[in-house]
N, C-alpha and C positions, 0 to 999 in steps of 0.2 A: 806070556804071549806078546805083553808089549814094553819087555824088559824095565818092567818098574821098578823101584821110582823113577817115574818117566824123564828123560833128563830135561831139566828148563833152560833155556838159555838166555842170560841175559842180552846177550848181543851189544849193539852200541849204550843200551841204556845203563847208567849206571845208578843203580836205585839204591848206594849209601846205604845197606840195612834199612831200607824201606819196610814197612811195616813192623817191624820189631818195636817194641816197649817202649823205649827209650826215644825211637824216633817220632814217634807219634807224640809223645809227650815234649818234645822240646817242638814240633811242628806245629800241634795246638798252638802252644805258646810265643809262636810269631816268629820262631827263629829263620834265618835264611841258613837252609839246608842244603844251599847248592844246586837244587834243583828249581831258582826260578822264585823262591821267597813264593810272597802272597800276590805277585803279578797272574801268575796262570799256572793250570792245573798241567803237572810232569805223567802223571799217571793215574786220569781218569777215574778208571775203574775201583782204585782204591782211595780215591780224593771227594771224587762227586757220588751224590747216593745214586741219583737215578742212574747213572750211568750201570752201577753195581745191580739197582735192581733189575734193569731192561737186561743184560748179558744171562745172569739167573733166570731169569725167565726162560729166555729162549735157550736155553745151553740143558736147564733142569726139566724142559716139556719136552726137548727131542731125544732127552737119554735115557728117560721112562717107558719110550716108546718101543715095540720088540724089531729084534734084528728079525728079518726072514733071509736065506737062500732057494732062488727060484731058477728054472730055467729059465738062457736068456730070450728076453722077448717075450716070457708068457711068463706073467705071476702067478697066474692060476696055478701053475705047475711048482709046486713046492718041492722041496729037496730037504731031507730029513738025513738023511745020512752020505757021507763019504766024503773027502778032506773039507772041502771048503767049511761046510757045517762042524765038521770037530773044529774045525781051527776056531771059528769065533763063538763058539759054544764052551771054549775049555775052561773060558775064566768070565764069567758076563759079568764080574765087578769090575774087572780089565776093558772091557768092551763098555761097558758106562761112562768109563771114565775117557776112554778114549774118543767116545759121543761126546761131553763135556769138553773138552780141553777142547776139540775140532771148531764145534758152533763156538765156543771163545771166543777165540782167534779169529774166526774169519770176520765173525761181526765186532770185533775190535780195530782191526788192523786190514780187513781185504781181502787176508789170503792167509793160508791155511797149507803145509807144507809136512808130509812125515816123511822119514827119512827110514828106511829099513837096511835088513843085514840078516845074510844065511839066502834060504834057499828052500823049497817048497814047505813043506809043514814046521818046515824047521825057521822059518823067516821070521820077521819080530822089529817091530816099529820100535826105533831108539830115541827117536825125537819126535817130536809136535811141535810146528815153530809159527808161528807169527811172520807180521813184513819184518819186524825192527829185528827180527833175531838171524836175519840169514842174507848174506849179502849174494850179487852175481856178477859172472863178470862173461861179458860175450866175444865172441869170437872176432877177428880181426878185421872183417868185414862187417860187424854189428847187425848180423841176419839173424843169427839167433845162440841159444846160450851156450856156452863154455863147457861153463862147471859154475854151478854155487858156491858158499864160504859159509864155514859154520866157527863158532870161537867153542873148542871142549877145552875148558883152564884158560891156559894160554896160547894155546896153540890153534892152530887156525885148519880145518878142516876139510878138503874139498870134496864137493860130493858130484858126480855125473848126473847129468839127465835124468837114465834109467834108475837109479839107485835112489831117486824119491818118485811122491808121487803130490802133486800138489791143484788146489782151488784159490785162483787168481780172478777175483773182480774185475771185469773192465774199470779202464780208467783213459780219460781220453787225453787224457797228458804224457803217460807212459806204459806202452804196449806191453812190458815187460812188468812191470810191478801194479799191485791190487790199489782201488784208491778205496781209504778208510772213511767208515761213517762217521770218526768221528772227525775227522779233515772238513766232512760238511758242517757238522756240530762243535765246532772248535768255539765259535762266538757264544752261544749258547750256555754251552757248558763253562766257561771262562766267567759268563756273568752268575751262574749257579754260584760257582765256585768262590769267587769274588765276594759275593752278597752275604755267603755262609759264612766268612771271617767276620766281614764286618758285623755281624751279628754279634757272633761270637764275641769280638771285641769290644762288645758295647756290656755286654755280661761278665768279662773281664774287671769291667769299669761299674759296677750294680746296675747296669742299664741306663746311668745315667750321663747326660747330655755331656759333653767336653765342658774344659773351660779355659782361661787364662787368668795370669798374675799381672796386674800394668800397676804404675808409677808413673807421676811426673816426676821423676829425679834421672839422672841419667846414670847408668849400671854399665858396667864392665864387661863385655861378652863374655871372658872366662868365667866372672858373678854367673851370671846369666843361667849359662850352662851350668853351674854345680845350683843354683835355685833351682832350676826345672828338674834337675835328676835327684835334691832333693823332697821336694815337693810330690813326684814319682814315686819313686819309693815308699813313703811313708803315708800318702794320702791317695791314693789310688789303686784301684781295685779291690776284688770284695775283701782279701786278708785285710785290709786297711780301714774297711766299712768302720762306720760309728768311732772314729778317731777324731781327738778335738786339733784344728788344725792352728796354728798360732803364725800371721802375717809379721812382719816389722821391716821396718825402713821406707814405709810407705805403700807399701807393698798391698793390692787390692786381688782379691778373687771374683771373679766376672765368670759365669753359665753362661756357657754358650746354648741358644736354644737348640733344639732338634725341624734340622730343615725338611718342606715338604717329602725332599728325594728320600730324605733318612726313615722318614713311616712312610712310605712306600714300597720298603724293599722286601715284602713279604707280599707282596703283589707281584713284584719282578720277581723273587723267584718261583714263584707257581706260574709265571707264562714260562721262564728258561726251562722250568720242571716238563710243562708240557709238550715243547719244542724239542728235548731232548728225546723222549719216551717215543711222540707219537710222531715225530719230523724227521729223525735221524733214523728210529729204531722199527720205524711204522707200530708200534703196539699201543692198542686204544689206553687210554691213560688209567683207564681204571681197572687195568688189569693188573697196574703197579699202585693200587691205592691212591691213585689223585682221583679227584670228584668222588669224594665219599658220600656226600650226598645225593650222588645217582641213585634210582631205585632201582627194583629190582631188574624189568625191562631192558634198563639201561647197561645194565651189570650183564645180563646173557645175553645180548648183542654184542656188546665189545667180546665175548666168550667168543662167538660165534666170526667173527671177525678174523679174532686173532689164529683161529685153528684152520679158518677157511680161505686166509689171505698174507697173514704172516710167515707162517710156519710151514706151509707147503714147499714155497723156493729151499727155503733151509735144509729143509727135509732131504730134495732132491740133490742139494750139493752131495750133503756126506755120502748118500748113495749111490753117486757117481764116484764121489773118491774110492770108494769101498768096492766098486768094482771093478775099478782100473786094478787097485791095489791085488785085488783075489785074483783075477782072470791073468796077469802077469806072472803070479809068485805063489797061488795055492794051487786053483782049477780053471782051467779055462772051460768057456761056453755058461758061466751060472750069472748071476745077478742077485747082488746082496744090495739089501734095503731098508728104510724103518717102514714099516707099516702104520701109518697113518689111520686107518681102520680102527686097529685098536682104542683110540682116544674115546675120552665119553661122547664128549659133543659130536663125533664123527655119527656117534654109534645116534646119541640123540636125532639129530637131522637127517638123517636114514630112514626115523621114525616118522618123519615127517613129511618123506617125500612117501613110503606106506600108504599113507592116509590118505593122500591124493590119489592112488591106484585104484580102489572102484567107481570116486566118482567119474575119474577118466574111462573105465571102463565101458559104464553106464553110458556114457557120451556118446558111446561108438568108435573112442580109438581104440585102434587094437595094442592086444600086450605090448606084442614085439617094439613098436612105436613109443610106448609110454616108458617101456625099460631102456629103449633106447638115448629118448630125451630127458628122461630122470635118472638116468646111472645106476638102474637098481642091481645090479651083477646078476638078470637071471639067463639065463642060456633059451637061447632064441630054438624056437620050434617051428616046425608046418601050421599047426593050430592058431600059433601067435599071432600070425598075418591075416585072421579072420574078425569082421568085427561081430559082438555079438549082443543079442537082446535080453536085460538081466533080467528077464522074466520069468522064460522060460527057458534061458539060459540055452538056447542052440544060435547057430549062425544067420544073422541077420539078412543073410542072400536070401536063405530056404522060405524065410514068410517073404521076400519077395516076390521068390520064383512060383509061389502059391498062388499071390494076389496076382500077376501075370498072368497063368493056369485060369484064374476064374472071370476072367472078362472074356 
């Protein structure tokens, strides 16, 4: 259905075997890879944790959630059988993943782009792209777009209009392209990122503090440098730990101590940590393990947060993408969507606007009123519009109309 393996494109980026074996291991290691050394993070999501855990998050709660097809404008009205339902029912590990790769992408980069090919049942998303993987180019008049640009190898693609179908972010800079959350969180995560080498680098070193060699004699800068890359190599880092180190020529070792900023920087990064999570990505922090020492309270509120404030917009993108996509190239007139319902916590809080329904009853407001202002999905009746006495359980008019009757 959606001609997997999905193709990925790299686009402008060029990620050198990024994540493979080899790169990760000479990156630990402090090498400049081309992409930018230890100045700033090239690619986020697989550099910075939170960034990785915030995108999992939300990409793995909305692809658990079930697809429905409805009639449009009435969800009530479910649809169980005929194209649209076969089509995204053939493969639901195709349709998970294609929920996955969507919410990626848009909360990576903006926007969120498939590109399809064929023709009603027969149709099938070839790509999932990102901003960074797809360029455009507009029309002569710069009203509005062309054709897009895709790179398949080397070759360069052009795709019309019609022939995707895409979720673009406002951006008040460029009408045309998504603007990324992490453009907002670039500072943030840069200090994340930044903080975790130096870390890293001080554990390289057993944790401990730099130092220097000084001399009152005067040395040769060529000296210099082959003493320092001596001295490197054979007395630094843990391989080198418990080695007896021998000076000459005058030559002194001097600790440098460790400055206030340097034990500090596990405080800076649990504020970048929570600036990234809950500032860029809005998700309460402790839905991604920071504030472990929240209790429980704390813990089902951010729950209740995240399903009730987060996840909603998200929700609603893909199922706009999903119905442009269907009502174009499978069926027209349906509306496909996640069901949000489904979730625990939806289902929890349901329970909890329940429990308020007889004292409001009791009250005097009527159903219709209460289900109205409480969302409780019941279907409104003649009855509903009555208030009534839970006593004896009839309509509150009739002991009116009685005590009226007896004056």
């Amino acid at each position: 259905m959606y001609n997997l393996p999905i193709k990925m494109q790299d686009g402008n980026i060029n990620l050198k075997g990024f994540g493979t074996t080899e790169y990760v291991a000479r990156w630990i290691q402090g090498e400049d890879m081309g992409d930018g050394g230890i100045d700033k993070p090239t690619a986020p999501y697989v550099q910075v944790v939170w960034v990785y855990r915030a995108i999992r998050l939300l990409a793995n709660s909305a692809k658990m959630l079930p697809i429905r097809i409805s009639k449009e404008g009435d969800r009530e009205a479910i649809i169980e059988s005929g194209k649209a339902h076969a089509w995204w029912n053939q493969d639901k590990k195709s349709a998970r993943e294609l929920i996955n790769q969507t919410v990626g992408h848009k909360q990576l980069t903006g926007e969120c782009h498939w590109i399809y090919e064929g023709s009603g049942a027969n149709t099938s998303i070839g790509f999932i792209l990102g901003r960074h993987q797809i360029k455009l180019k507009l029309n002569g008049n710069k009203t509005e777009i062309q054709f897009w640009i895709i790179k398949d190898g080397k070759k360069d693609l052009k795709i019309l209009p019609d022939e995707l179908v895409s979720d673009i972010d406002w951006s008040p800079y460029n009408k045309w392209r998504g603007a990324s959350p992490l453009d907002a969180g670039a500072l943030a995560i840069s200090q994340d990122y930044q903080a975790s080498r130096h870390n890293e680098k001080n554990l390289q070193n057993n944790a401990e503090p730099s130092g220097m060699l000084s001399t009152d004699q005067e040395i040769d800068p060529e000296d210099a440098k082959e003493i320092q890359r001596f001295w490197n190599e054979n007395h630094s880092g843990n391989k080198n730990r418990g080695k007896v180190g021998i000076t000459w020529g005058g030559l002194k070792w001097q600790q440098t101590a460790s400055s206030m900023r340097d034990m500090l920087f596990d405080k800076l990064k649990m504020m970048s940590a929570n600036e990234i999570v809950s500032g860029v990505f809005g998700i309460p922090p402790v839905m991604v393990g920071i504030n472990k020492d929240s209790n429980y309270g704390f813990a089902e509120a951010g729950r209740k947060i995240f399903w009730a404030d987060v996840m909603p917009p998200i929700i609603a993108d893909f199922s706009e993408m999903a119905t442009e996509f269907t009502t174009k190239n499978i069926q027209p007139g349906v509306e496909v969507w996640l069901d949000l319902r489904a979730s625990q916590v939806f289902s929890e809080m349901q329970q909890e606007r329940y429990k308020l329904l007889q004292p409001l009853l009791d009250s005097g407001v009527t159903l219709n009123d209460v289900n109205e202002k409480l969302q409780l999905g019941f279907n409104e009746n003649e009855w509903g519009d009555e208030s009534w006495i839970s006593q004896s359980m009839v309509p509150r008019r009739f002991i009116l109309e009685q005590e009226f009757a007896n004056e």
